[in-house]
N, CA, C and O atoms as a GROMACS GRO file, in nm:
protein
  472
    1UNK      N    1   3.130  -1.864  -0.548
    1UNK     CA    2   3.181  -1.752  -0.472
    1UNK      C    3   3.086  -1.715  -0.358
    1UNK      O    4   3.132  -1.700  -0.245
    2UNK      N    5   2.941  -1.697  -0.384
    2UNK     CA    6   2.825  -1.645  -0.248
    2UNK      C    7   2.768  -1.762  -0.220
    2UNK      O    8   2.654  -1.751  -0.175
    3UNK      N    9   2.821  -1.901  -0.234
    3UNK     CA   10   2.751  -2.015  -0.195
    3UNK      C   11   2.782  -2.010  -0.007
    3UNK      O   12   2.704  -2.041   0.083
    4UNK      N   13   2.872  -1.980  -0.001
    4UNK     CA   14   2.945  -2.014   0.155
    4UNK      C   15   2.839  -1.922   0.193
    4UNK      O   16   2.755  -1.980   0.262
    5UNK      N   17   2.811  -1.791   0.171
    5UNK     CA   18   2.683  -1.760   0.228
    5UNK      C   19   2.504  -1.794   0.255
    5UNK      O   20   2.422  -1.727   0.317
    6UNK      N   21   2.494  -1.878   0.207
    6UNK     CA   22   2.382  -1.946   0.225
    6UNK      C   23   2.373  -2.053   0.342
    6UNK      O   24   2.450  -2.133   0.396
    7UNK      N   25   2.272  -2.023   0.350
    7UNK     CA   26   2.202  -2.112   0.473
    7UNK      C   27   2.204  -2.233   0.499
    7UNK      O   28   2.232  -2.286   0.607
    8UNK      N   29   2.156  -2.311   0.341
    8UNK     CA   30   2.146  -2.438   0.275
    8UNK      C   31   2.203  -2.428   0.143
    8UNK      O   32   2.194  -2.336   0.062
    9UNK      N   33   2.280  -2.567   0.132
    9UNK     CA   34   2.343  -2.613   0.004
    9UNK      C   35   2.268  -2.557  -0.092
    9UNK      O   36   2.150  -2.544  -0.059
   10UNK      N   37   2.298  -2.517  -0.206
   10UNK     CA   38   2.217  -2.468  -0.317
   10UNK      C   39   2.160  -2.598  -0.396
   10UNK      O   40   2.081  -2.570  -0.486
   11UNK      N   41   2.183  -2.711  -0.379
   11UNK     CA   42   2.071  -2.843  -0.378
   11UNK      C   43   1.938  -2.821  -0.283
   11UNK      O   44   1.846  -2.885  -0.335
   12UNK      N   45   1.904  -2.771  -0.192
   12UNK     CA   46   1.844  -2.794  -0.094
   12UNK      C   47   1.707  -2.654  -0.094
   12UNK      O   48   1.613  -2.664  -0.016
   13UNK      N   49   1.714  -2.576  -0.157
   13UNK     CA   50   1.689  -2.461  -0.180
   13UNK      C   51   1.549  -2.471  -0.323
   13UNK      O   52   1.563  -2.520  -0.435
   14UNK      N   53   1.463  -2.426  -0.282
   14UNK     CA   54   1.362  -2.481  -0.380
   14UNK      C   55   1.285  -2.332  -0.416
   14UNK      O   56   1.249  -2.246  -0.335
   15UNK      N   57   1.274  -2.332  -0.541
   15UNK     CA   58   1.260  -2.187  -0.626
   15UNK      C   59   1.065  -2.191  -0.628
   15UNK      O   60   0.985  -2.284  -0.639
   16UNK      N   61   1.055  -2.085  -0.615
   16UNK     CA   62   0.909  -2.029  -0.595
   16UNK      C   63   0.840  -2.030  -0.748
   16UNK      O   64   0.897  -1.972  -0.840
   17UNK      N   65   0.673  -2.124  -0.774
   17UNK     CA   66   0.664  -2.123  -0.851
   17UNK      C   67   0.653  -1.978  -0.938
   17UNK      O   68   0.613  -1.885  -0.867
   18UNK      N   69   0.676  -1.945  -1.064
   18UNK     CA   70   0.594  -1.843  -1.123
   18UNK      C   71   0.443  -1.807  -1.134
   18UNK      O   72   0.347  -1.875  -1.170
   19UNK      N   73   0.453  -1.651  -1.082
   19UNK     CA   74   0.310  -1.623  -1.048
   19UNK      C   75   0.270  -1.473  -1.109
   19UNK      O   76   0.356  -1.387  -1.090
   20UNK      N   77   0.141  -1.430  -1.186
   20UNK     CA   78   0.197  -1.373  -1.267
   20UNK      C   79  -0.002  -1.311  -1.285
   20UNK      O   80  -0.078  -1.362  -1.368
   21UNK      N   81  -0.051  -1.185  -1.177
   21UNK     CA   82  -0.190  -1.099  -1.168
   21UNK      C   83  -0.206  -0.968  -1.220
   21UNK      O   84  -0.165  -0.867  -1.164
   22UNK      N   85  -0.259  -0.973  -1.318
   22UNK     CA   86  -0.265  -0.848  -1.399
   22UNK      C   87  -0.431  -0.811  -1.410
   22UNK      O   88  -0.515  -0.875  -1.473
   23UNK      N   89  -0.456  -0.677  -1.322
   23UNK     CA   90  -0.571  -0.625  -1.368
   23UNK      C   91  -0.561  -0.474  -1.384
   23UNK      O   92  -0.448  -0.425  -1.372
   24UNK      N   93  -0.669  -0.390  -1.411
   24UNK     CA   94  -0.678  -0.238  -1.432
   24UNK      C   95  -0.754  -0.174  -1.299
   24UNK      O   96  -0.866  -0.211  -1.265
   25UNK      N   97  -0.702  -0.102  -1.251
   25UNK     CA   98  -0.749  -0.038  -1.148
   25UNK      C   99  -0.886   0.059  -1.168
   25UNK      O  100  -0.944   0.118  -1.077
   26UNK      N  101  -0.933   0.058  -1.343
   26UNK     CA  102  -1.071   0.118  -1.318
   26UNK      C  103  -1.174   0.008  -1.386
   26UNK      O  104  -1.274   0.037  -1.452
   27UNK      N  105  -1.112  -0.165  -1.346
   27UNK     CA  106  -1.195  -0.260  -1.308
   27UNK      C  107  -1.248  -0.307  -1.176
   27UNK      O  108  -1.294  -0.414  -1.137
   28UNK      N  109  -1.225  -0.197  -1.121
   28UNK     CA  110  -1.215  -0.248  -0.922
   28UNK      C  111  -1.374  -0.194  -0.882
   28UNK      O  112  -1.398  -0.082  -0.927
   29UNK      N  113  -1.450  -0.237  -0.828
   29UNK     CA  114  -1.553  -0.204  -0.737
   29UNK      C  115  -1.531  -0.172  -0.608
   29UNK      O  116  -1.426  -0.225  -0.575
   30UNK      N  117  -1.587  -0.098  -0.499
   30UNK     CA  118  -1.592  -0.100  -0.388
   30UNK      C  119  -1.509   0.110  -0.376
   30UNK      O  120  -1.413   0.154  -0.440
   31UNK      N  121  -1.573   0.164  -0.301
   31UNK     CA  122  -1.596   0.262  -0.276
   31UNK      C  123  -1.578   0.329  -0.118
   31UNK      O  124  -1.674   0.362  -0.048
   32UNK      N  125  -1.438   0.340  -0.081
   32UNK     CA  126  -1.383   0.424  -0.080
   32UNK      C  127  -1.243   0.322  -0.146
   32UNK      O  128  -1.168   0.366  -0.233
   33UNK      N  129  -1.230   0.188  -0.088
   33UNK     CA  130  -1.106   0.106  -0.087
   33UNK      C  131  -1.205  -0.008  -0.209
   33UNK      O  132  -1.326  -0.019  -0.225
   34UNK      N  133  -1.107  -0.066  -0.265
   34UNK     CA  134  -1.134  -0.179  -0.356
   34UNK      C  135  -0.979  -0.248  -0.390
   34UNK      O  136  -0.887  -0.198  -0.455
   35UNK      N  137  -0.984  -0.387  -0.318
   35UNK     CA  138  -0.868  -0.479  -0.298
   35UNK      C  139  -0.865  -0.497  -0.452
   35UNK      O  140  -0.958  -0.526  -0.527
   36UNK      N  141  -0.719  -0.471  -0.485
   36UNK     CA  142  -0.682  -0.534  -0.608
   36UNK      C  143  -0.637  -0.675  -0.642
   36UNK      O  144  -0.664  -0.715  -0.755
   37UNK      N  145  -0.590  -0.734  -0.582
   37UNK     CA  146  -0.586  -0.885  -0.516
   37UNK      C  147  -0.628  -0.929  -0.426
   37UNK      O  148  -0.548  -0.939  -0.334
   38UNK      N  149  -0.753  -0.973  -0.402
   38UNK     CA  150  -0.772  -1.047  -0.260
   38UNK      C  151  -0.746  -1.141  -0.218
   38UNK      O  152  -0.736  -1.235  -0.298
   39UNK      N  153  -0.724  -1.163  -0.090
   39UNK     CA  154  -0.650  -1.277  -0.069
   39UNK      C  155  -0.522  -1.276  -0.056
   39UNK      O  156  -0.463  -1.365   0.005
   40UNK      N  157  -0.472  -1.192  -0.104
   40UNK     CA  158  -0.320  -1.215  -0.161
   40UNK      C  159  -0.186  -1.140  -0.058
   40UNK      O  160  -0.230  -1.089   0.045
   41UNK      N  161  -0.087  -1.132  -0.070
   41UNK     CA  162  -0.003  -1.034   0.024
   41UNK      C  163   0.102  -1.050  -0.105
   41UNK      O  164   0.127  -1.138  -0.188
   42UNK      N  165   0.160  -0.890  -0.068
   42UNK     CA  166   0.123  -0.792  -0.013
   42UNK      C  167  -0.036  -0.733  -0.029
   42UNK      O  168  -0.088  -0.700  -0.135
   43UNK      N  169  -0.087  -0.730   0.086
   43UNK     CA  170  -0.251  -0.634   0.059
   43UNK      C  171  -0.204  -0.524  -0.015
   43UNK      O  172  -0.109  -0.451   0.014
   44UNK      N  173  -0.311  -0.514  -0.155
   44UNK     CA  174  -0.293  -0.406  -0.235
   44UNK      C  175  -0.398  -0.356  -0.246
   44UNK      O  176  -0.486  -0.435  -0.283
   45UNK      N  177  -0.445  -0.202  -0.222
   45UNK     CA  178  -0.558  -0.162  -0.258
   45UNK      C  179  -0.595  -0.006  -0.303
   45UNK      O  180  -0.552   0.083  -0.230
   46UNK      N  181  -0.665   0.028  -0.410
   46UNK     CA  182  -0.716   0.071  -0.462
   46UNK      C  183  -0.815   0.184  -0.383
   46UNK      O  184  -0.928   0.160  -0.338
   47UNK      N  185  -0.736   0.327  -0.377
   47UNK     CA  186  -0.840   0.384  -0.263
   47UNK      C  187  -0.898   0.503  -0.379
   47UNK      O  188  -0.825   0.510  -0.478
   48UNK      N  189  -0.997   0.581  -0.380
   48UNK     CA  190  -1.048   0.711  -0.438
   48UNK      C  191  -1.134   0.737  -0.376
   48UNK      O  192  -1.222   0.656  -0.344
   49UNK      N  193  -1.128   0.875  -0.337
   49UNK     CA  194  -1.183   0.973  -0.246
   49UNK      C  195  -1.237   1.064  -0.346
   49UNK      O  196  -1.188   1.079  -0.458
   50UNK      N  197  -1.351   1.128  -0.298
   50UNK     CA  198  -1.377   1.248  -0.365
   50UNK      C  199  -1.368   1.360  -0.257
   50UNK      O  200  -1.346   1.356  -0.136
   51UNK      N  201  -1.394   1.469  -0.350
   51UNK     CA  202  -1.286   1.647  -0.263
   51UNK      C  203  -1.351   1.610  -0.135
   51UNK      O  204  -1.448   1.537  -0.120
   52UNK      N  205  -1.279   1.676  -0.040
   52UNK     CA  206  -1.338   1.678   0.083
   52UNK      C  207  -1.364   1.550   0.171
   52UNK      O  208  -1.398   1.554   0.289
   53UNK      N  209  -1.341   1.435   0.097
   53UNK     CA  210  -1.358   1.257   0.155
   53UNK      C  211  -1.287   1.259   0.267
   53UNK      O  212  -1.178   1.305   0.233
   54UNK      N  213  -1.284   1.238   0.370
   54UNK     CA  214  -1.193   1.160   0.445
   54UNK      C  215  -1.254   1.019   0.488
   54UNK      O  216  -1.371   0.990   0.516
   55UNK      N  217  -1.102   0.916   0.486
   55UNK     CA  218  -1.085   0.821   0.579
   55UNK      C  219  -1.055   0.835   0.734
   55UNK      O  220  -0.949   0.863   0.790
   56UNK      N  221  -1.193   0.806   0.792
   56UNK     CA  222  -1.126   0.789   0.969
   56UNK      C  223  -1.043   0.754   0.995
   56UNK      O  224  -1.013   0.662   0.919
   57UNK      N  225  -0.931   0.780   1.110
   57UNK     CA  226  -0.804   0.761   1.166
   57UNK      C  227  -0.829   0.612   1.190
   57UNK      O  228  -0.943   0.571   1.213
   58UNK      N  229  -0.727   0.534   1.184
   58UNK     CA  230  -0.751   0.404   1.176
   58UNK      C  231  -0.557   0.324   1.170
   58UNK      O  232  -0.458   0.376   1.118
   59UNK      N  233  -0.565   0.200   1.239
   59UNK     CA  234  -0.407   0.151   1.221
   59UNK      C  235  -0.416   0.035   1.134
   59UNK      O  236  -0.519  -0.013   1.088
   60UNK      N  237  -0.307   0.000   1.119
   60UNK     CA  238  -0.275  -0.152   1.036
   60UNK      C  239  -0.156  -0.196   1.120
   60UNK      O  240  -0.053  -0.205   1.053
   61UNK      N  241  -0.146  -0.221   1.238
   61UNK     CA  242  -0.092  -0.306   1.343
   61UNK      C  243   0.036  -0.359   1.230
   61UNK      O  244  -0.008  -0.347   1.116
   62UNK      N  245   0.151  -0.402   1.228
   62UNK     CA  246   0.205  -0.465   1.166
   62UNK      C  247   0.271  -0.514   1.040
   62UNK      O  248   0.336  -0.612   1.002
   63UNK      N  249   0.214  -0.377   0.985
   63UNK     CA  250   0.215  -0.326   0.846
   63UNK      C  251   0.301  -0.257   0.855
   63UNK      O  252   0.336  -0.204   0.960
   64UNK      N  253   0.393  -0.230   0.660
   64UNK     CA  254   0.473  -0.148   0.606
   64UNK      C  255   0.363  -0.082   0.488
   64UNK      O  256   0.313  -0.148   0.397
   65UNK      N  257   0.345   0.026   0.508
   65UNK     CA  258   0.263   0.102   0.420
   65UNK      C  259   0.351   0.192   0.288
   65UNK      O  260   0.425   0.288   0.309
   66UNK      N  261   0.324   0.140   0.163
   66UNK     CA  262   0.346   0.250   0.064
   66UNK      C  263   0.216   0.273   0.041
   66UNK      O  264   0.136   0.179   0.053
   67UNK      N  265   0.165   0.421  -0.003
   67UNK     CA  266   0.074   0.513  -0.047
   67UNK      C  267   0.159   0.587  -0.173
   67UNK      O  268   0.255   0.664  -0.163
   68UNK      N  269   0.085   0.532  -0.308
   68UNK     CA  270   0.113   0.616  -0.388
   68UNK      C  271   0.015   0.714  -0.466
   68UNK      O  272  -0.083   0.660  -0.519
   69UNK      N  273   0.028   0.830  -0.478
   69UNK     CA  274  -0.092   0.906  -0.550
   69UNK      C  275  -0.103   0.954  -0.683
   69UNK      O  276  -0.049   1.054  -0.732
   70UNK      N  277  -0.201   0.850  -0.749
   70UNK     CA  278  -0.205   0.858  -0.857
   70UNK      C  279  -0.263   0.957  -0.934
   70UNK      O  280  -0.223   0.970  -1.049
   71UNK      N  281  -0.336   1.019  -0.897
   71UNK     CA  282  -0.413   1.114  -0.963
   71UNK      C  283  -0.471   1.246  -0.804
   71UNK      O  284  -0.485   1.221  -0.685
   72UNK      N  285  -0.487   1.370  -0.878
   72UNK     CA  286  -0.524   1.466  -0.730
   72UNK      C  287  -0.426   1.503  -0.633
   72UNK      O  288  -0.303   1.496  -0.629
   73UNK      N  289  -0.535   1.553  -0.541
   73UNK     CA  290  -0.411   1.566  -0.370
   73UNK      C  291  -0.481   1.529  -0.275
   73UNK      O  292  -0.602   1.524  -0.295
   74UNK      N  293  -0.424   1.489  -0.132
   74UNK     CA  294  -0.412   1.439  -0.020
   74UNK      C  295  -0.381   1.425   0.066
   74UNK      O  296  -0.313   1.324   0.081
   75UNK      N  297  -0.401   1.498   0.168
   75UNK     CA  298  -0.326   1.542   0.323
   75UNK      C  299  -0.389   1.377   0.388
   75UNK      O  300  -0.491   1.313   0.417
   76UNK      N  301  -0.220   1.374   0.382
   76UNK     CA  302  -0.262   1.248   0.467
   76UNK      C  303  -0.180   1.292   0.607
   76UNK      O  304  -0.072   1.350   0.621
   77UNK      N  305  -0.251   1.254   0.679
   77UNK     CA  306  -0.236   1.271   0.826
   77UNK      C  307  -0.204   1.104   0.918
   77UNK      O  308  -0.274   1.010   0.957
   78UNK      N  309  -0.049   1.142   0.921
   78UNK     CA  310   0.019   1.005   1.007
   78UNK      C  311   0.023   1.058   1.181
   78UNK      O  312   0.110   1.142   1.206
   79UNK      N  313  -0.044   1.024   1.268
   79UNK     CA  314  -0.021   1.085   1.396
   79UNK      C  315  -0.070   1.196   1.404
   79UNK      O  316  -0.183   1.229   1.368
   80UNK      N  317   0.032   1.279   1.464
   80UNK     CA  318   0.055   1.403   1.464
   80UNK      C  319   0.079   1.491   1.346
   80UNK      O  320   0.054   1.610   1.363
   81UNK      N  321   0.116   1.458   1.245
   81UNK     CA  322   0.155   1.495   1.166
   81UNK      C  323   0.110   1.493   1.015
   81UNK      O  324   0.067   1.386   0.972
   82UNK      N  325   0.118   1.615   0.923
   82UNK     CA  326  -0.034   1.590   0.793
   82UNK      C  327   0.077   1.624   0.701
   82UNK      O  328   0.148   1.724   0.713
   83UNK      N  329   0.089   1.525   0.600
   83UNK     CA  330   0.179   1.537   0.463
   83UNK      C  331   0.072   1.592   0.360
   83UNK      O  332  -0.038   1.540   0.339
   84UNK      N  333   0.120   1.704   0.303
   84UNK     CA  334   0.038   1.732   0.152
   84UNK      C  335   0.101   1.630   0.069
   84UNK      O  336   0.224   1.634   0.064
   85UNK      N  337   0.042   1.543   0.003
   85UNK     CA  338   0.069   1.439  -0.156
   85UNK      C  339   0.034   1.529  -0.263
   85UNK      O  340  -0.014   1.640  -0.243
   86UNK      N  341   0.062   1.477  -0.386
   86UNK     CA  342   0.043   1.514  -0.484
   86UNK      C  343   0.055   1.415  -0.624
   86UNK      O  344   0.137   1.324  -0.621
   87UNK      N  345  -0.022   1.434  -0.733
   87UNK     CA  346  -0.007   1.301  -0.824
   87UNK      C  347   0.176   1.264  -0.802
   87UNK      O  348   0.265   1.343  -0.769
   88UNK      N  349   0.185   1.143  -0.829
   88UNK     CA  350   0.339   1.128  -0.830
   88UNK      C  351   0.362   1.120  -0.692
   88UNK      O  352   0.463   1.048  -0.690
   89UNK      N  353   0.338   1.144  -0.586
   89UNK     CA  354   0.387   1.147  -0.441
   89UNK      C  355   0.400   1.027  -0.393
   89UNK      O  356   0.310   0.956  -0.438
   90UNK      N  357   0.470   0.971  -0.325
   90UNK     CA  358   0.497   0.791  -0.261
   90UNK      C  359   0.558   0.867  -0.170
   90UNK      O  360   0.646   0.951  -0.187
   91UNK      N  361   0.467   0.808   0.002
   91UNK     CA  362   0.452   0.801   0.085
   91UNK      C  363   0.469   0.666   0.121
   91UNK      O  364   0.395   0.585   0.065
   92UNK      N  365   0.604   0.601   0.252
   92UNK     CA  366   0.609   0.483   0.290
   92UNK      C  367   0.633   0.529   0.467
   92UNK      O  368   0.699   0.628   0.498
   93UNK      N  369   0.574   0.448   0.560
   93UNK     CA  370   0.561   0.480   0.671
   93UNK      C  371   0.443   0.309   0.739
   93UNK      O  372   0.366   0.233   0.681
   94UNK      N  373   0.491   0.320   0.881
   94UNK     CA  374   0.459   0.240   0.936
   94UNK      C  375   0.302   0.230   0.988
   94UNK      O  376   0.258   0.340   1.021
   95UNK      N  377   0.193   0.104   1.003
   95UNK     CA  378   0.084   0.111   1.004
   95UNK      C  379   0.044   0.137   1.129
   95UNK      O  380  -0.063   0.186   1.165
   96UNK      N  381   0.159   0.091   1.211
   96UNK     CA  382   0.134   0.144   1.366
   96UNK      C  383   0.118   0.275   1.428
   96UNK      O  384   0.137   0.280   1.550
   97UNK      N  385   0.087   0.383   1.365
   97UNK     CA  386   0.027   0.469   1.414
   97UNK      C  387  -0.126   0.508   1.346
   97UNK      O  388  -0.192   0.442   1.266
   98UNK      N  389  -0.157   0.632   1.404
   98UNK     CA  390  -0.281   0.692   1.326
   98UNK      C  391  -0.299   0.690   1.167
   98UNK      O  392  -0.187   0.704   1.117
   99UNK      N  393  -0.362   0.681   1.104
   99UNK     CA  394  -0.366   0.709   0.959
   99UNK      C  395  -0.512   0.751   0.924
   99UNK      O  396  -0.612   0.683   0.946
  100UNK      N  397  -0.506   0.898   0.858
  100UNK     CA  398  -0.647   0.950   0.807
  100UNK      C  399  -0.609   1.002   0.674
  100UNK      O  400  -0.563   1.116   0.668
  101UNK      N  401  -0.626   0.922   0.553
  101UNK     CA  402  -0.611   1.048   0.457
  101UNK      C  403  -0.758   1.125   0.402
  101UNK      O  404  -0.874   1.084   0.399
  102UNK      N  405  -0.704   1.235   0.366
  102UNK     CA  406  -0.817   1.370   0.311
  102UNK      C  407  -0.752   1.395   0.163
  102UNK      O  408  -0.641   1.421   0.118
  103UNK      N  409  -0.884   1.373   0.114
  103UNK     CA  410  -0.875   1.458  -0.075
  103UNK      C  411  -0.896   1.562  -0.047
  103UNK      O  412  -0.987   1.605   0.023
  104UNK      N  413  -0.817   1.614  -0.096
  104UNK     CA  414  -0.848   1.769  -0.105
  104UNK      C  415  -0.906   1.832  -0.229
  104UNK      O  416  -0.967   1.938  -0.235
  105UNK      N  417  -0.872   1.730  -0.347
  105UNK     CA  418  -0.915   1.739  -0.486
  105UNK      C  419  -1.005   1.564  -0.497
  105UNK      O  420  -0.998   1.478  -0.409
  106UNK      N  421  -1.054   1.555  -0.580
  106UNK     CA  422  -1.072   1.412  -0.599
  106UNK      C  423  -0.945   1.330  -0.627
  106UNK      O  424  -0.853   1.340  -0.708
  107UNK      N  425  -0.966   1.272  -0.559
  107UNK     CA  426  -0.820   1.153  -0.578
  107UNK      C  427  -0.788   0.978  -0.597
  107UNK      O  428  -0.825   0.904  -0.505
  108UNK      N  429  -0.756   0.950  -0.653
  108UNK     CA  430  -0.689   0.800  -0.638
  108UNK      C  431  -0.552   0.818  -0.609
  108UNK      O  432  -0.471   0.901  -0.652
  109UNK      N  433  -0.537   0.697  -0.506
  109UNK     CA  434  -0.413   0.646  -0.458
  109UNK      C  435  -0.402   0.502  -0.474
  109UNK      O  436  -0.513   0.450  -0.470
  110UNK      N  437  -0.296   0.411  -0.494
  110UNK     CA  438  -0.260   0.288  -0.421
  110UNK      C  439  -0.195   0.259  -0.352
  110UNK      O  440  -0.078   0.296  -0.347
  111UNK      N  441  -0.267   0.159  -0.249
  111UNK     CA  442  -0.214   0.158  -0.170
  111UNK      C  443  -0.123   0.010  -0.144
  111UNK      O  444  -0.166  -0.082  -0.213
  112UNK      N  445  -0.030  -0.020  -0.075
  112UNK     CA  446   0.026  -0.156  -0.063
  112UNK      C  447   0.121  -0.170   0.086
  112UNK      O  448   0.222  -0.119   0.134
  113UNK      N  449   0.000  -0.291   0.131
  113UNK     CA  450   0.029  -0.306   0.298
  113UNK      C  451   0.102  -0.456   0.325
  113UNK      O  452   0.040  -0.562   0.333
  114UNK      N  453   0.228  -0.442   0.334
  114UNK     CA  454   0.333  -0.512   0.347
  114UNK      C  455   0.355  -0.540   0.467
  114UNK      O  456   0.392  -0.446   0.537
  115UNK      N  457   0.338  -0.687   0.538
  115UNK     CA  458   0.389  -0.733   0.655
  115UNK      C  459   0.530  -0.674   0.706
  115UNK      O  460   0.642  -0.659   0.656
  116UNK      N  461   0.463  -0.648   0.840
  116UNK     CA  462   0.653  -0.535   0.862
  116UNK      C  463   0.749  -0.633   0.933
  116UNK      O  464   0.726  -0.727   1.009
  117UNK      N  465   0.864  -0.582   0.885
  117UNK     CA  466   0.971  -0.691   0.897
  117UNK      C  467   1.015  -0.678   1.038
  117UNK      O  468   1.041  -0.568   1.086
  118UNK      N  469   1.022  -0.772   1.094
  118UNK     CA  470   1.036  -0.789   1.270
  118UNK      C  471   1.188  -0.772   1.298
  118UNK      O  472   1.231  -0.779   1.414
   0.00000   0.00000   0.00000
């Protein structure tokens, strides 16, 4: 029935091996950011701030950004503009502008920087 939609014959079409990275995020080193996969895409990483931390304004050219906050709060500041987070908060927004986030409490977030779709 969805074969006529494909590109290539479903002979022709070759399946991605299984791949399969499991670690704990309070095995990570590195202080403010600590890559949870390196190497790898989507870039995933591991940020904690303490109260008052900020990250300098800074871009990721080309990037799809989710920010999720795992623990604390976090005015994150896109541009012009400053979102209060909160544990539970997912934040998705583009890398092409400004990005500074601020703990306001001590905080962890993860983060995951996804090539943006052209």
């Amino acid at each position: 029935m969805f074969e006529s939609t494909l590109k290539a014959p479903r002979t022709e079409l070759t399946a991605r091996p299984a791949m399969t990275d499991i670690t704990s995020l309070d095995d990570l080193d590195g202080q403010p950011h600590a890559n949870v996969f390196p190497d790898a895409e989507p870039k995933t990483v591991r940020l904690a701030l303490d109260e008052g931390q900020t990250v300098p304004e800074h871009t990721h050219p080309g990037r799809d950004i989710v920010l999720t906050v795992l623990d604390g709060e976090i005015d994150l500041q896109l541009g012009d503009d400053t979102h209060e987070l909160t544990a539970g908060d997912i934040a998705r927004f583009t890398g092409d502008q400004q990005i500074s986030p601020t703990a306001t409490r001590e905080s962890t977030a993860l983060i995951v920087l996804a090539p943006a779709d052209e």
